[in-house]
C-alpha positions in Angstrom: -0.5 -14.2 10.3 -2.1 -14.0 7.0 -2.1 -10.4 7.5 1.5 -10.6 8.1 2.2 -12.2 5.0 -0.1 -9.7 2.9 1.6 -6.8 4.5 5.2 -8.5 3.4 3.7 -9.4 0.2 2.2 -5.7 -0.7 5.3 -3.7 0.9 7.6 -6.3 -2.1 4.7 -5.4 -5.1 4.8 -1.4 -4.1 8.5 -2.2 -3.9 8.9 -3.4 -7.4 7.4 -0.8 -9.0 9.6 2.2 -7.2 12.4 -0.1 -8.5 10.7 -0.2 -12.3 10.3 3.7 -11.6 13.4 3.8 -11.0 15.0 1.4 -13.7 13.3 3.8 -16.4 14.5 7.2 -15.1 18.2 5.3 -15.3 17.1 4.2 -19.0 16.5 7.8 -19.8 20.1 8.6 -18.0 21.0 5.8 -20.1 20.5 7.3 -23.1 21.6 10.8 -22.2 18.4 12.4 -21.7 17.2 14.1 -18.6 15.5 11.9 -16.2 13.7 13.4 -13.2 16.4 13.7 -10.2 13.6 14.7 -7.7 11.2 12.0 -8.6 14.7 9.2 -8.1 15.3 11.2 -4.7 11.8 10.7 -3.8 11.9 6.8 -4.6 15.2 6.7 -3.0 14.1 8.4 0.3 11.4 6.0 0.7 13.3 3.2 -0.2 15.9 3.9 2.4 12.9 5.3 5.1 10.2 3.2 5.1 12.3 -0.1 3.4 15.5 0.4 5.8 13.4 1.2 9.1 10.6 -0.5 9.1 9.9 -3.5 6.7 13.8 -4.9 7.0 13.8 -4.9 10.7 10.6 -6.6 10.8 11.8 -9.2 8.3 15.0 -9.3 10.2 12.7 -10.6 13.6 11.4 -13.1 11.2 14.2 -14.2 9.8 15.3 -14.9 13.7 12.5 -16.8 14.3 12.7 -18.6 11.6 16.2 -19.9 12.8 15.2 -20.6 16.3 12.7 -23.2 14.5 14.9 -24.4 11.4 18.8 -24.2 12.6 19.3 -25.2 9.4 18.4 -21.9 7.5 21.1 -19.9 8.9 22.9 -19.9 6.1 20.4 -18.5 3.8 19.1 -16.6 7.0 21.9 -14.6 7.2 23.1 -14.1 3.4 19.2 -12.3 3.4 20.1 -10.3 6.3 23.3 -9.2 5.2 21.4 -8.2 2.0 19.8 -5.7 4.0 22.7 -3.7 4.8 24.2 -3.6 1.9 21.0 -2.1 0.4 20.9 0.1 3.0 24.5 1.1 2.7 24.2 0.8 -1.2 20.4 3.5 -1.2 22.3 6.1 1.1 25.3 6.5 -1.3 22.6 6.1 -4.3 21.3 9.3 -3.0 24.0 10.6 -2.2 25.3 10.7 -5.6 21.6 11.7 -6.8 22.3 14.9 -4.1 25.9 15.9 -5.6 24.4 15.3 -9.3 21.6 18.2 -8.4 24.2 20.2 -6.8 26.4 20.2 -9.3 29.0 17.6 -8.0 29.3 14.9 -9.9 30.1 15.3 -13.4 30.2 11.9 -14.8 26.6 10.2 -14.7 28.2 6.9 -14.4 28.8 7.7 -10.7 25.2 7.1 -10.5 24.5 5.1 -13.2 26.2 1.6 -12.3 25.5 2.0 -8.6 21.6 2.2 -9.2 21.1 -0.5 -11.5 23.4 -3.0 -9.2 21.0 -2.1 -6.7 18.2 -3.0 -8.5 19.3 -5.9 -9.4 20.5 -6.5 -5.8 16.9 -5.8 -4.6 15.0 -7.8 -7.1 16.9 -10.4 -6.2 16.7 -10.4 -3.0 12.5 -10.1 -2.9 13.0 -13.2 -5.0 14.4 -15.3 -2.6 12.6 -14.1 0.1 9.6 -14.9 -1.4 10.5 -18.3 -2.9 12.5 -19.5 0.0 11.4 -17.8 3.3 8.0 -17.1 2.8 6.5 -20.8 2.8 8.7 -21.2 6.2 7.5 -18.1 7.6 3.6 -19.4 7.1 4.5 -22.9 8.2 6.8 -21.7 11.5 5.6 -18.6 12.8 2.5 -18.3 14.9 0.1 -15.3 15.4 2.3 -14.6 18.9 5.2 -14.4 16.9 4.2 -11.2 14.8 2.6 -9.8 18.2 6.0 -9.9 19.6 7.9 -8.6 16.5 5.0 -6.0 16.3 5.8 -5.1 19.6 9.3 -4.1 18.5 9.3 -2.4 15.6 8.1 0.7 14.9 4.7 0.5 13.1 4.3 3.4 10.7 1.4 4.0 7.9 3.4 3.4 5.0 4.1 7.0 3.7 3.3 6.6 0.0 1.4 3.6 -0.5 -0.6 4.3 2.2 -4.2 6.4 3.1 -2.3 9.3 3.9 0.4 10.1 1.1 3.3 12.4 2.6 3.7 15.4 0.8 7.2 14.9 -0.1 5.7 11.8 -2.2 2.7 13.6 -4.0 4.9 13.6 -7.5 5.9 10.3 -7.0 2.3 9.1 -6.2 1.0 10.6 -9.0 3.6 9.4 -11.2 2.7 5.6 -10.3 -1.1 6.5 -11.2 0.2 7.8 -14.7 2.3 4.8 -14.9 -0.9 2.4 -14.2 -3.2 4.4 -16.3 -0.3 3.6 -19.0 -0.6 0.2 -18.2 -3.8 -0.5 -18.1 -4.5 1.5 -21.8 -1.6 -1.0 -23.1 -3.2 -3.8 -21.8 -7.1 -2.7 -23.2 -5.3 -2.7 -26.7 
């Protein structure tokens, strides 16, 4: 289980920073400069691949389990699963938008804009309570034969970008997070 949890745990840090990639690209929109449409497709594919297919439904299985043991959670159990769809509905019309802007389209960058950030804010969020509210329950209530059987069935894929073999579609973006960090890190030495 404690694999389980560092596996949730990593998937929500690689998570934020796509999102803070994401945030400043929109800052640049913001401020009517020219952010970097591929690299905002690129975080907004994986968002919607690897977030949408594989790390939701697994949290999904959790999140039943968890109301199996605590009938009580419902509520908040499925408020955080209805999250997931509406970030799933809310990233495929984010890149949609991100598509029509690159093809011409969309004229008005708001479109994209106000859609993105509520999304961000929308995800943030919702890591938040995950982590503040599920989490403990999920390492008090769920045994190691409970992620065997929600290992079973989902999908298990290497993470495509975060993991040892980077996609190619994700090189730019992978590179981007190392300039990022290097950034970081330079800041922080100072």
């Amino acid at each position: 289980m404690p694999d389980a949890i560092s596996l949730w745990n990593r998937d929500h840090t690689n998570f934020a920073v796509l999102l803070y990639l994401l945030e400043r690209q929109l800052d640049l929109f913001h401020q009517g400069e020219s952010p970097d449409y591929e690299l905002m497709s690129d975080i907004m594919f994986y968002m919607t691949h690897y977030t949408d297919l594989v790390h939701h439904p697994r949290e999904d299985l959790a999140f039943a389990r968890i109301c199996e043991c605590e009938p009580g959670m419902h509520p908040v159990i499925d408020e955080l699963s209805a999250q997931h769809v509406v970030l799933r509905e809310a990233g495929q019309a984010l890149i949609q938008g991100l598509d029509d802007i690159v093809n011409g389209s969309i004229t008005s960058r708001d479109r994209v804009e106000a859609p993105a950030r509520t999304y961000i804010q929308l995800f943030r969020s919702h890591m938040e309570r995950e982590e503040s509210i599920l989490q403990p329950l999920v390492m008090k209530l769920l045994q190691e034969r409970d992620w065997a059987a929600i290992d079973a069935t989902v999908s298990h894929i290497e993470d495509p970008l975060f993991g040892s073999n980077c996609e190619e579609r994700y090189a730019a973006l992978r590179q981007q997070i190392a300039r990022e960090a290097r950034i970081a890190s330079a800041a922080a030495i100072r």
